[in-house]
C-alpha positions as CSV (number, residue, x, y, z in Angstrom):
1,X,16.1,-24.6,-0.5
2,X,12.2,-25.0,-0.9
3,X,11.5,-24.8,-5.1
4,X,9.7,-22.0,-5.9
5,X,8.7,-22.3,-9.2
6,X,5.7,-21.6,-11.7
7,X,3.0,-23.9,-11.4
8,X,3.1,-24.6,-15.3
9,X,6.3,-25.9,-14.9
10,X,5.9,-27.7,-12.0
11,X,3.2,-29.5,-13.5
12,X,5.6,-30.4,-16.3
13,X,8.5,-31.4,-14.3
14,X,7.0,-32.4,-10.8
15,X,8.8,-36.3,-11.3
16,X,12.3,-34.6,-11.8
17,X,12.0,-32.9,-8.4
18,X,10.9,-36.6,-6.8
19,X,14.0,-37.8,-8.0
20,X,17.0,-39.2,-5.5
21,X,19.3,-37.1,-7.9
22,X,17.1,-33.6,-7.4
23,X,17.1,-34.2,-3.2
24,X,20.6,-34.6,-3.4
25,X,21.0,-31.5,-5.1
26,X,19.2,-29.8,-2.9
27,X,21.4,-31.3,0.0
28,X,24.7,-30.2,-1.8
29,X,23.7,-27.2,-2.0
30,X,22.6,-26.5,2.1
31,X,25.9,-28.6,2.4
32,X,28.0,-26.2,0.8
33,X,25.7,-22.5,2.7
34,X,26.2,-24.5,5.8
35,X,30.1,-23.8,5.0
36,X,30.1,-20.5,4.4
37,X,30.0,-20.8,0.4
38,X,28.8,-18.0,-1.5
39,X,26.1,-19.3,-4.0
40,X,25.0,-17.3,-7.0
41,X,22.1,-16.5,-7.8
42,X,20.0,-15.9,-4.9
43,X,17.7,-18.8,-3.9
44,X,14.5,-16.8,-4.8
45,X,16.2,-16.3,-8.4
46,X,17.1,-19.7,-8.8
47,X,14.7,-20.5,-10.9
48,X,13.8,-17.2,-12.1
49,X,13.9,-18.3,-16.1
50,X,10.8,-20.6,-15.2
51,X,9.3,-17.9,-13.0
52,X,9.9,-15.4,-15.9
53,X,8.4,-17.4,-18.8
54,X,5.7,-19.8,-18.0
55,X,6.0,-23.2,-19.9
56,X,2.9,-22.7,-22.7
57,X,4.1,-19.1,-23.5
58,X,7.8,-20.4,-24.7
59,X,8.7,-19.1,-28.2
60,X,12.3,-19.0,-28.3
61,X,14.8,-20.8,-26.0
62,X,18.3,-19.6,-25.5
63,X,20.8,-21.9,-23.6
64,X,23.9,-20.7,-21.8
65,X,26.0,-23.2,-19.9
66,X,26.5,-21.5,-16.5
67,X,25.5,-18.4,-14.7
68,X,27.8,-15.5,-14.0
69,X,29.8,-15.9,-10.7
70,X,31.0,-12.7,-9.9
71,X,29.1,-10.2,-7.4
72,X,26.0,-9.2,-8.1
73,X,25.4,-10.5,-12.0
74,X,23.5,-13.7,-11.8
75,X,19.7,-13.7,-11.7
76,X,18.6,-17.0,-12.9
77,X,18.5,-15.7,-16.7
78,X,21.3,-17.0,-19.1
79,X,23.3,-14.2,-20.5
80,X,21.4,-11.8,-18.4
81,X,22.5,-9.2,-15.8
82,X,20.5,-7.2,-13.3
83,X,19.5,-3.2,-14.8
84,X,22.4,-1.3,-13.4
85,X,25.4,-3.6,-14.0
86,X,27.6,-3.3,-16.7
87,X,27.1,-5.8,-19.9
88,X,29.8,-8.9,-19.8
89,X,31.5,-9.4,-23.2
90,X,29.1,-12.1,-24.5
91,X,26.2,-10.2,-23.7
92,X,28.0,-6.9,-25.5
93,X,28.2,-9.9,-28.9
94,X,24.6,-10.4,-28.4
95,X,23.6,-6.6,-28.7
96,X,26.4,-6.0,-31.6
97,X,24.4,-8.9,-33.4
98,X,21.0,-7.6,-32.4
99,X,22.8,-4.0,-34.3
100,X,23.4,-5.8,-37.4
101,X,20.8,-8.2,-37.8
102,X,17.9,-6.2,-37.2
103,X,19.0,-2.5,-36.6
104,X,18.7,-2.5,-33.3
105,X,20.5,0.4,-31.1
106,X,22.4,-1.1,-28.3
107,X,20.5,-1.3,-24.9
108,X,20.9,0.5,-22.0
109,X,20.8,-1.9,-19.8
110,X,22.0,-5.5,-19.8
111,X,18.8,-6.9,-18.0
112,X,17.1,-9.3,-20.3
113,X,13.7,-9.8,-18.3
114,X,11.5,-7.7,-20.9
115,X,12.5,-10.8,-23.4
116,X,11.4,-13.5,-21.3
117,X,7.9,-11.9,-20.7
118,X,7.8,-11.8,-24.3
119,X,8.4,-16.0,-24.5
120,X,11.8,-15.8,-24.9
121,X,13.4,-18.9,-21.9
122,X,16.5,-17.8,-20.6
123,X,17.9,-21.3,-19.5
124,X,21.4,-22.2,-18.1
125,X,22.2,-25.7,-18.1
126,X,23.4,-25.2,-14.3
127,X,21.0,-23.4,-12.4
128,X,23.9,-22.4,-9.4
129,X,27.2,-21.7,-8.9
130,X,29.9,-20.9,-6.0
131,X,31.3,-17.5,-6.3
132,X,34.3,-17.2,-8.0
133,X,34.4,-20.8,-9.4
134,X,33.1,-21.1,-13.1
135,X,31.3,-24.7,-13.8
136,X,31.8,-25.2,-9.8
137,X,27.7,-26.7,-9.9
138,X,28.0,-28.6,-13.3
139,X,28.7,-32.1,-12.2
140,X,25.7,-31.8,-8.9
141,X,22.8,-32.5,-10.9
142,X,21.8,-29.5,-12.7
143,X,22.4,-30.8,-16.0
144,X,20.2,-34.0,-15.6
145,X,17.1,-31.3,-14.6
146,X,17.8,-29.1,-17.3
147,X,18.0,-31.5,-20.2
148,X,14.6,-32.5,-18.6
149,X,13.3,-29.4,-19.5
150,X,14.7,-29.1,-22.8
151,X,13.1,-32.7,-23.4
152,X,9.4,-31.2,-21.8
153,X,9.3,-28.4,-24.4
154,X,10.7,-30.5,-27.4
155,X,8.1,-33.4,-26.5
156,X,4.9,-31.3,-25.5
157,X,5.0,-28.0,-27.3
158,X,5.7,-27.4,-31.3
159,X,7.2,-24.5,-33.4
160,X,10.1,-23.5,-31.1
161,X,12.9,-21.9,-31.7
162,X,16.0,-23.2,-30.2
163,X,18.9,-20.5,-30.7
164,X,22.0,-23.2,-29.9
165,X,25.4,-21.2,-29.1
166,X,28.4,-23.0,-29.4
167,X,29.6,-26.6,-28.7
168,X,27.6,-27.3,-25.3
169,X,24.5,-25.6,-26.4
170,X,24.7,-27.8,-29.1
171,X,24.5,-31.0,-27.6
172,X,21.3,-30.2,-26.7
173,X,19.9,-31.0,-30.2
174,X,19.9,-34.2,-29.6
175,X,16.7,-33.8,-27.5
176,X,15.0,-31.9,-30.1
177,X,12.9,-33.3,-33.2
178,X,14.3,-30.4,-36.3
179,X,11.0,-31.9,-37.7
180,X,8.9,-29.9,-34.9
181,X,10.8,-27.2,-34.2
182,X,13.5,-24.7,-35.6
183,X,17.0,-25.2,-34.5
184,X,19.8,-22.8,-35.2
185,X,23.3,-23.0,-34.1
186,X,26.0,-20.5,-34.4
187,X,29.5,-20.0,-32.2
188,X,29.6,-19.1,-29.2
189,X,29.1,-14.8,-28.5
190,X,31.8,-15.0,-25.9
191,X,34.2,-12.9,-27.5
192,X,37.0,-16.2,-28.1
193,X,34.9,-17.0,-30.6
194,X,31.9,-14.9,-31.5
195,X,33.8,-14.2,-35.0
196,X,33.7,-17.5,-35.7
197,X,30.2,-17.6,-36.4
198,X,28.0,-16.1,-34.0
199,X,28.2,-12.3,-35.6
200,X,26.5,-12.6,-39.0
201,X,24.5,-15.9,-38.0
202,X,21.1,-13.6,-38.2
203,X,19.2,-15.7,-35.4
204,X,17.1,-13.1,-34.5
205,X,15.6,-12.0,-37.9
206,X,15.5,-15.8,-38.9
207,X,13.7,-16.6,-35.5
208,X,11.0,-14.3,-35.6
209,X,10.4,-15.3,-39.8
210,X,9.7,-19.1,-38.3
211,X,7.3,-17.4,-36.0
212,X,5.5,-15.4,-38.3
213,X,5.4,-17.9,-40.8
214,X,4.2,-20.1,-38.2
215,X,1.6,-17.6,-37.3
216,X,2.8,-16.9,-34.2
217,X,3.6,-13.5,-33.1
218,X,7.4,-12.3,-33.5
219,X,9.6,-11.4,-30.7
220,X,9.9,-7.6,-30.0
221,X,14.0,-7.9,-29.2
222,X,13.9,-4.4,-27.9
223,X,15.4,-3.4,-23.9
């Protein structure tokens, strides 16, 4: 697996991938194609969130915990699916929530890229995962990378917005000065527990006031 990845970030993260911990990654995962596993996403999409959003244009960072494992749904964006397949339930949360908070008419499409080109990072914690198995790539490495990156925005840019969603989203707060940046947490939008705080928790209005007030242009939330 060669890392294709935007230059800003590389910039940003080029001692992670020097690391023993990143090679070995990389070596589980030829280990396991060498089998025969089925690994979502794609290699080129891997690390399309970083591709999608380059580091000095972040506004808003969502964290999910683990991309999609079923045919044809992951694409390196958390929550996101490809145009032309059908909305999982916790993205369906997301666009009821979007509905309520600012009025907006439920999408179309599931496909989330428009939002990243707009500073929105679409980050999963685990970049990879074997078909089939949820969490299967949690424990190779991923999450030691990815709270990396979480600390490189926290640390070197100001006036974020992290949108935290439920319990392991929110462990990634202790990365992140509240002095620097805005942090909101909520439940979960998986559909367990969305109505235990996630519908009604107005992140998307309240994001793009810290933005504004901040004098930084608001998200456009529209598909």
């Amino acid at each position: 697996m060669s890392v294709q990845i935007d230059a800003s970030w590389k910039a940003v993260l080029q001692r992670e991938f020097e690391q023993p911990y990143f090679q070995q990654l990389v070596q589980h995962l030829r280990a396991e194609k060498d089998l025969g596993k089925t690994i979502y996403p794609p290699g080129p999409l891997i690390f399309n969130a970083y591709n999608s959003t380059p580091f000095e244009q972040v506004k808003v960072v969502i964290i999910g915990q683990d991309p999609y494992h079923g045919p044809g749904q992951a694409h390196g964006l958390s929550f996101s699916v490809p145009n032309g397949v059908p909305a999982p339930p916790s993205l369906k949360n997301i666009f009821k929530e979007l509905e309520s908070d600012i009025g907006l008419k439920k999408p179309t499409t599931g496909d989330l890229t428009p939002w990243t080109q707009r500073g929105v990072f679409l980050l999963n914690a685990s970049l990879t995962v074997r078909a089939g198995e949820p969490m299967s790539h949690a424990q190779i490495g991923w999450a030691r990378f990815t709270d990396a990156t979480i600390r490189a925005l926290a640390t070197h840019r100001e006036k974020l917005v992290f949108l935290l969603w439920g319990k392991f989203a929110q462990e990634k707060a202790n990365f992140i000065d509240s002095k620097r940046h805005l942090i909101l947490v909520a439940a979960h939008p998986s559909p367990l527990s969305a109505h235990n705080g996630f519908l009604g928790c107005r992140h998307f209005s309240q994001a793009n006031a810290y933005l504004v007030q901040n004098r930084i242009d608001p998200v456009d939330w529209s598909l």
